[in-house]
VEXDREN-2710 file (C-alpha; in Angstrom, 1 decimal):
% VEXDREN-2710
k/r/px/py/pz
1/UNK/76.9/96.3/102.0
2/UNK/75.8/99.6/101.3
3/UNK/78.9/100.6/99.4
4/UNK/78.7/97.7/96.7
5/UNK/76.6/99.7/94.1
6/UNK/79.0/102.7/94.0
7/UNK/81.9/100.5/94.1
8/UNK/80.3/98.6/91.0
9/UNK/79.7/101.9/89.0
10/UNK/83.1/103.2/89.6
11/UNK/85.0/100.5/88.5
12/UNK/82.3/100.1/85.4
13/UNK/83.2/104.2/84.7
14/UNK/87.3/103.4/85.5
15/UNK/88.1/101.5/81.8
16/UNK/86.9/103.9/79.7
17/UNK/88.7/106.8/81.8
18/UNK/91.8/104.6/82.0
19/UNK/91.8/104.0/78.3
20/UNK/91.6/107.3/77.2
21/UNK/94.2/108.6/79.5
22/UNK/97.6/109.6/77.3
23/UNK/100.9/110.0/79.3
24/UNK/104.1/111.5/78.9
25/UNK/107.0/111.2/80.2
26/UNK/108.2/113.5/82.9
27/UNK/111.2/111.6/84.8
28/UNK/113.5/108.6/84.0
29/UNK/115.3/107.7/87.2
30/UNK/118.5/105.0/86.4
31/UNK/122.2/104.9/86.6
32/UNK/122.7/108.1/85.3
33/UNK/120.7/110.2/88.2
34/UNK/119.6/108.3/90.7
35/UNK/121.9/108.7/93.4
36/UNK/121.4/112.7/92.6
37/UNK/117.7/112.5/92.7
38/UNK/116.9/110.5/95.9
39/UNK/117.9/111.5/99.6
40/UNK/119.0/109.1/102.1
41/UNK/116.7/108.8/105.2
42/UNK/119.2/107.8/107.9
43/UNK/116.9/108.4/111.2
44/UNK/115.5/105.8/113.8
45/UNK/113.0/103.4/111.3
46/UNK/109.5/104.5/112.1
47/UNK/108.3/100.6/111.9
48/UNK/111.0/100.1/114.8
49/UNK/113.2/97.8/112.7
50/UNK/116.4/96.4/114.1
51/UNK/118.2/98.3/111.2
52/UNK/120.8/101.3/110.9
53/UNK/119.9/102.9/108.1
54/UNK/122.9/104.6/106.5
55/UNK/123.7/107.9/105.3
56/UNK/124.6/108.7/102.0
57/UNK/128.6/108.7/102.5
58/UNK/128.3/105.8/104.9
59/UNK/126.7/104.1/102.1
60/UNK/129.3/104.9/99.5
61/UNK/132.1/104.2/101.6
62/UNK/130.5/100.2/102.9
63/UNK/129.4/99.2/99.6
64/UNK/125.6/99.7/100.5
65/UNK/124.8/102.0/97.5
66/UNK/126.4/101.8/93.9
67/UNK/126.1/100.4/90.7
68/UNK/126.4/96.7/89.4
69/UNK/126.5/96.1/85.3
70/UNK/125.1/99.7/85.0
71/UNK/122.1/98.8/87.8
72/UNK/121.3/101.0/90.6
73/UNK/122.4/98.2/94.0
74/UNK/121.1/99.0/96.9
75/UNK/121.6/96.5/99.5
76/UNK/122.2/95.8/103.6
77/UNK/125.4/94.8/105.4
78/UNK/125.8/90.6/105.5
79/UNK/129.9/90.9/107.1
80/UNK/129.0/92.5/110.5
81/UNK/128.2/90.3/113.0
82/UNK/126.5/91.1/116.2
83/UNK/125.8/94.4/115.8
84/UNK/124.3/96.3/118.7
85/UNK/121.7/99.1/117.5
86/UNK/120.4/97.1/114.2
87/UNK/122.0/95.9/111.2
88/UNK/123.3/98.4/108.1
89/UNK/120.9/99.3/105.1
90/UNK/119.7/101.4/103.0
91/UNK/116.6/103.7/101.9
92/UNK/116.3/106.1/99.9
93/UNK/113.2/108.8/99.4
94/UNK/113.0/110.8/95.3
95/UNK/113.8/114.4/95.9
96/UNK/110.4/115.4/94.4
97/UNK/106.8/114.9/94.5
98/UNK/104.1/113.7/92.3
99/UNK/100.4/114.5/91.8
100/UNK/99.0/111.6/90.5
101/UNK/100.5/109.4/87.4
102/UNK/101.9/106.4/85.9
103/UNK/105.0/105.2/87.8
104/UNK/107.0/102.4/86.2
105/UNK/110.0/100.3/87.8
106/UNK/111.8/98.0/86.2
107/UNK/113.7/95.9/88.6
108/UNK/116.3/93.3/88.6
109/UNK/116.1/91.8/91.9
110/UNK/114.7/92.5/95.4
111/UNK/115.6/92.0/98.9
112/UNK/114.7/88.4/100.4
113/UNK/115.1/86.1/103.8
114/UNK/114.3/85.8/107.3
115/UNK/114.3/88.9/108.9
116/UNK/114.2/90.9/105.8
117/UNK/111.1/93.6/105.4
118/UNK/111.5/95.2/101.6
119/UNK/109.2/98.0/100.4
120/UNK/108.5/99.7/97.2
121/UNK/106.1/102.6/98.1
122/UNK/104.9/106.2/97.7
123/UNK/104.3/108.0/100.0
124/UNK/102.4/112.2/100.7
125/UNK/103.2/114.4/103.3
126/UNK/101.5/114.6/106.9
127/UNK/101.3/110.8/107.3
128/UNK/98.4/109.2/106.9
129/UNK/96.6/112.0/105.7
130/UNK/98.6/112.8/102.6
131/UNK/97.8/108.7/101.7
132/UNK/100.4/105.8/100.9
133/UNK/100.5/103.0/98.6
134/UNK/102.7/100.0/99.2
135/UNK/103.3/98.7/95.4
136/UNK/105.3/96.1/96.8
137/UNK/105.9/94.3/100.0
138/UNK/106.2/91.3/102.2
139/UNK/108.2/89.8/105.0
140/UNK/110.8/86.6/106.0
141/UNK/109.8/83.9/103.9
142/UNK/106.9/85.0/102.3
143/UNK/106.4/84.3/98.0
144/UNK/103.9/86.2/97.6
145/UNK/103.2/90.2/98.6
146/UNK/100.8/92.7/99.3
147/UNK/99.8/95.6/98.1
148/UNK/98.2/97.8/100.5
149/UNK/96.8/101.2/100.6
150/UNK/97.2/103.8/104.3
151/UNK/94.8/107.1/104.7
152/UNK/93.2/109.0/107.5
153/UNK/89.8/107.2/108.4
154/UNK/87.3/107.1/105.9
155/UNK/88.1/105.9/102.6
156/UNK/86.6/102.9/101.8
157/UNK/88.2/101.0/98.9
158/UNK/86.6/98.2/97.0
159/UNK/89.0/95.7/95.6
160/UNK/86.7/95.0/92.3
161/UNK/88.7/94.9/89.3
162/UNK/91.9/93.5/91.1
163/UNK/93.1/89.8/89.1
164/UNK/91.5/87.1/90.4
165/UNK/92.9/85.9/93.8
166/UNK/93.9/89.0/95.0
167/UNK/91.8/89.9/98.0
168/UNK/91.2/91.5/100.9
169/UNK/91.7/88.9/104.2
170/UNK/88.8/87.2/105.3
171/UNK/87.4/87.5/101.8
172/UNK/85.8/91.6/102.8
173/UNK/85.1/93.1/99.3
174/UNK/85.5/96.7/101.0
175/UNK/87.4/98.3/103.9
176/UNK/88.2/101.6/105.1
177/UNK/92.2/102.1/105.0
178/UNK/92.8/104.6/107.8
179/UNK/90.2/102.8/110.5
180/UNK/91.3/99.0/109.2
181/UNK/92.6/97.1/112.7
182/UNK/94.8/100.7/113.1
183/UNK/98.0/100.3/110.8
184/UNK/96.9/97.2/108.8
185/UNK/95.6/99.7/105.8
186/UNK/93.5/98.3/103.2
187/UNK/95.8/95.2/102.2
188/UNK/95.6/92.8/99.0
189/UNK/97.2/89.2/99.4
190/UNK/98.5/88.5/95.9
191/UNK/99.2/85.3/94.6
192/UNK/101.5/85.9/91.6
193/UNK/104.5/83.7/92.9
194/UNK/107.1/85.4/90.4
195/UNK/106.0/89.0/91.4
196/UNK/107.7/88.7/94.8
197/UNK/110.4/86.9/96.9
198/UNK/113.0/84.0/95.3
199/UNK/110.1/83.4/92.4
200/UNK/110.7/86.9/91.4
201/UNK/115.1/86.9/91.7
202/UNK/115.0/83.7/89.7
203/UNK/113.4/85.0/86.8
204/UNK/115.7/88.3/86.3
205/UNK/112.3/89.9/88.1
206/UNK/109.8/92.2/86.4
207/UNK/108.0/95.7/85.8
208/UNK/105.8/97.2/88.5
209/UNK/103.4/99.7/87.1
210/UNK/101.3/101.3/89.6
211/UNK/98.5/104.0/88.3
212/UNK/97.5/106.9/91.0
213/UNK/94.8/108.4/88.9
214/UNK/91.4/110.5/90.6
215/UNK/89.1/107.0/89.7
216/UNK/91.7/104.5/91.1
217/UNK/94.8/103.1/92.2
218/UNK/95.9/100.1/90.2
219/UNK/99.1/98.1/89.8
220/UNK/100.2/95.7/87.3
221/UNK/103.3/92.8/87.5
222/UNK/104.5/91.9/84.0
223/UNK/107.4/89.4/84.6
224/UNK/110.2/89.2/83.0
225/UNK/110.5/87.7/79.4
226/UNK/107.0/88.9/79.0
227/UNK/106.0/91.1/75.8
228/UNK/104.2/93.9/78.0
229/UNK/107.5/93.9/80.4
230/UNK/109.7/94.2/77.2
231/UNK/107.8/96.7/75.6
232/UNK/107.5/99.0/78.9
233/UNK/111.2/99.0/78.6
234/UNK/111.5/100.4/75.1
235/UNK/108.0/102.4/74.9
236/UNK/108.3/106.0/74.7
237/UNK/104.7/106.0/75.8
238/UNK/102.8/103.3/77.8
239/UNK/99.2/102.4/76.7
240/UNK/97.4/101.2/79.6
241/UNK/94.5/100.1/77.5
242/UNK/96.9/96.8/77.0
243/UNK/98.0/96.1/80.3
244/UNK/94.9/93.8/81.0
245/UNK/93.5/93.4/84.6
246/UNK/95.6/94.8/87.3
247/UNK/97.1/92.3/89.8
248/UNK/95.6/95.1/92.7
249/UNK/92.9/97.6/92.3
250/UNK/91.2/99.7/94.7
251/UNK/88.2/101.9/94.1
252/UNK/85.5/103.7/95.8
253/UNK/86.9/106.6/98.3
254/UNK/87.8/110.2/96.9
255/UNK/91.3/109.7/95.7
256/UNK/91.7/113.3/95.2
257/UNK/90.6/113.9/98.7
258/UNK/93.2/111.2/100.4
259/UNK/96.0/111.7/98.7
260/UNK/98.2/114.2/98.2
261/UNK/101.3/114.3/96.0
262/UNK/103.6/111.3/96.5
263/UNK/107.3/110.6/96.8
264/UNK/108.8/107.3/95.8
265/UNK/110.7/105.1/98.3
266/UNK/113.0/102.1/98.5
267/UNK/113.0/100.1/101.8
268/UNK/115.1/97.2/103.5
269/UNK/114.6/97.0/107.0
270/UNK/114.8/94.1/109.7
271/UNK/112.7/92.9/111.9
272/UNK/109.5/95.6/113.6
273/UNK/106.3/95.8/113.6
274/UNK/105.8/93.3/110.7
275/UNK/108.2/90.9/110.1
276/UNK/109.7/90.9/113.8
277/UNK/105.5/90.2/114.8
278/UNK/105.1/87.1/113.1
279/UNK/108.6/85.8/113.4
280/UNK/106.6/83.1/115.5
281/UNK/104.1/82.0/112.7
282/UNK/106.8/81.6/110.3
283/UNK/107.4/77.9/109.8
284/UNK/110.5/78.5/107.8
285/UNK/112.1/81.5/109.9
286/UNK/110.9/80.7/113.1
287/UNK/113.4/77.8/113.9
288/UNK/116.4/79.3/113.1
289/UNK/116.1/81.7/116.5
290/UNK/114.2/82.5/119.3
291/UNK/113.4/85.9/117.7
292/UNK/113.7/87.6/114.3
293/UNK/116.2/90.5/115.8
294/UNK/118.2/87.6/117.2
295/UNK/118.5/86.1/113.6
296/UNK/119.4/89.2/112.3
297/UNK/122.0/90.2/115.3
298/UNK/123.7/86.9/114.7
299/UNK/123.8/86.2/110.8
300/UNK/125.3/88.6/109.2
301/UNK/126.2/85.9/106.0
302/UNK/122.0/85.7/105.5
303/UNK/121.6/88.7/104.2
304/UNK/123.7/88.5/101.2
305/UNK/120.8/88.5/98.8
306/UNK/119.0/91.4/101.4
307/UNK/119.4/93.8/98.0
308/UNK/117.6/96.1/95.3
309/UNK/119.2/96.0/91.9
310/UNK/116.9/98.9/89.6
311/UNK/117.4/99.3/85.8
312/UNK/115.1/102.4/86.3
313/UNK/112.1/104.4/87.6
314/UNK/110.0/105.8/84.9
315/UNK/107.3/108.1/85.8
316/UNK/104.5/109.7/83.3
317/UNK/101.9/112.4/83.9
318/UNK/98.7/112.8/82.3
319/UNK/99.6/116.8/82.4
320/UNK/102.3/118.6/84.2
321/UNK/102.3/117.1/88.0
322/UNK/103.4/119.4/91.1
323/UNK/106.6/118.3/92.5
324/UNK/108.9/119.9/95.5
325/UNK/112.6/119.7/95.3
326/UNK/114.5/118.8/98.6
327/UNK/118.1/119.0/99.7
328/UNK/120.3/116.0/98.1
329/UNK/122.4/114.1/100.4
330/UNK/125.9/114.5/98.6
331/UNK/128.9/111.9/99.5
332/UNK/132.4/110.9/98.3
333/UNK/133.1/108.4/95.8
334/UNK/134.8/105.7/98.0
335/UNK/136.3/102.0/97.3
336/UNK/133.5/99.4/97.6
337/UNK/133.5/96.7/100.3
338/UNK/130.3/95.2/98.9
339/UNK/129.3/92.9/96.4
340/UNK/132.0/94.8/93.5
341/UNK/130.0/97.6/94.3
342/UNK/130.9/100.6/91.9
343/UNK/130.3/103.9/94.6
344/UNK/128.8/106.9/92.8
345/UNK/130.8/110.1/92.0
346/UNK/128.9/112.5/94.0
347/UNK/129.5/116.2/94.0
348/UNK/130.2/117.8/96.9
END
């Protein structure tokens, strides 16, 4: 296509620039500040998920948000049964911004099971203009996840440079991510099966690193156990020049251009436009009821692994980023209900 020679020199340009790029750290989110520096979204789920997503207090006071073993927990209600307007969870939104960088999250363990829909993403204001990037994603019983890119119409991306079987469906080597079959974006298929799902709990999970520079968008899975995933955890300064061949890349449209600066989210939700639309083609979830918001209605008990445990959220900046402070969500300390879920000592 006629794309294919720009997307070639781009990503022949991108390791040199990559290489050379030198980062410092700007924000370590963990047990010590999370809660402080990530609001609560607590509104009616834009992917019209049969989920209540909590407030902050609400979630202090159920056991939805805390600590475990010094771990940021994040998690849904699994004792409520039958409940009418969508089951309890959780997501949270940072409190600022980020033009461009290195973001790095170390986590424990991630939501899984029919039903469940759990996101790790950025997103920029004015939606999709200001661009997002879903780092990590995927739906009922899936084992692997995508990673998938949302604009306004015209950037084409090239996935050249992503690890090999990571592509785009139906094998296209390019695809525009705001005029892709309307919300589909420009999604990768991985097919790393401890970066995702049960594969990924089992193993005491992994680091994400996902790099938002002006010549691409890359992200990297080191599970782990693994030196690179040890060493992110100690390094004062990641070298990217070591991290080897990204599990996703994408290349090709003016990043600058599609993206503006972007806040990091956690997501659990239930159900909508994804995993409530192919509820029929699962072959694992799709016996268990005649539709995924009926599963969710009527099990509470299966969602008792539907949780996010973080050791932290590191994020580095080639220079100093622009970021935009918004109004925290405070909430009592309160005794947990959950999971021996230590609530967070908020100030009012």
């Amino acid at each position: 296509m006629k794309h294919t020679a720009r997307f070639a020199l781009a990503s022949s340009l991108l390791s040199a620039t990559v290489q050379a790029t030198t980062y410092t750290l700007v924000d370590n989110y963990n047990s010590t500040n999370f809660f402080s520096s990530f609001a609560f979204f607590d509104a009616a789920d834009p992917t019209h998920g049969f989920v209540d997503y909590a407030d902050a207090q609400t979630a202090s006071q159920n056991g939805l948000a805390g600590y475990i073993n010094n771990m940021v927990y994040l998690g849904a209600d699994y004792t409520t049964a039958n409940p009418p307007s969508g089951r309890a969870s959780t997501r949270v939104t940072s409190t600022k911004s980020y033009d461009k960088g290195l973001f790095v999250a170390d986590i424990q363990h991630m939501p899984v099971g029919c039903g469940v829909w759990p996101a790790f993403w950025t997103l920029g204001s004015n939606w999709p203009a200001g661009g997002e990037i879903d780092i990590i994603e995927g739906v009922n019983s899936q084992s692997t996840d995508a990673i998938t890119l949302h604009t306004s119409p015209g950037c084409v991306m090239s996935n050249s440079g992503s690890a090999a079987g990571t592509q785009y469906s139906g094998g296209a080597t390019g695809l525009d991510c705001g005029a892709n079959s309307g919300y589909a974006g420009c999604s990768l298929s991985t097919t790393t099966a401890n970066a995702y799902g049960p594969g990924f709990n089992a193993n005491g999970g992994g680091v994400y690193v996902m790099e938002m520079a002006s010549e691409a968008i890359s992200v990297w899975f080191f599970p782990r156990g693994s030196a690179q995933a040890a060493s992110l955890a100690t390094a004062a300064i990641p070298d990217t020049s070591t991290f080897g061949t990204p599990m996703g890349m994408f290349t090709g449209c003016d990043i600058d251009r599609y993206f503006s600066a972007q806040q990091i989210i956690f997501d659990t939700t239930f159900c909508g436009d994804w995993a409530g639309a192919v509820w029929g083609q699962d072959a694992t979830c799709a016996p268990l009821a005649s539709s995924c918001s009926a599963y969710v209605q009527q099990n509470p008990a299966a969602f008792v692994d539907a949780y996010w445990l973080i050791n932290s959220v590191k994020v580095y900046q080639a220079s100093s980023g622009s970021s935009s402070n918004k109004r925290r969500s405070p909430y009592r300390a309160a005794e947990p209900k959950h999971k021996g879920v230590v609530p967070v000592p908020f100030l009012s």
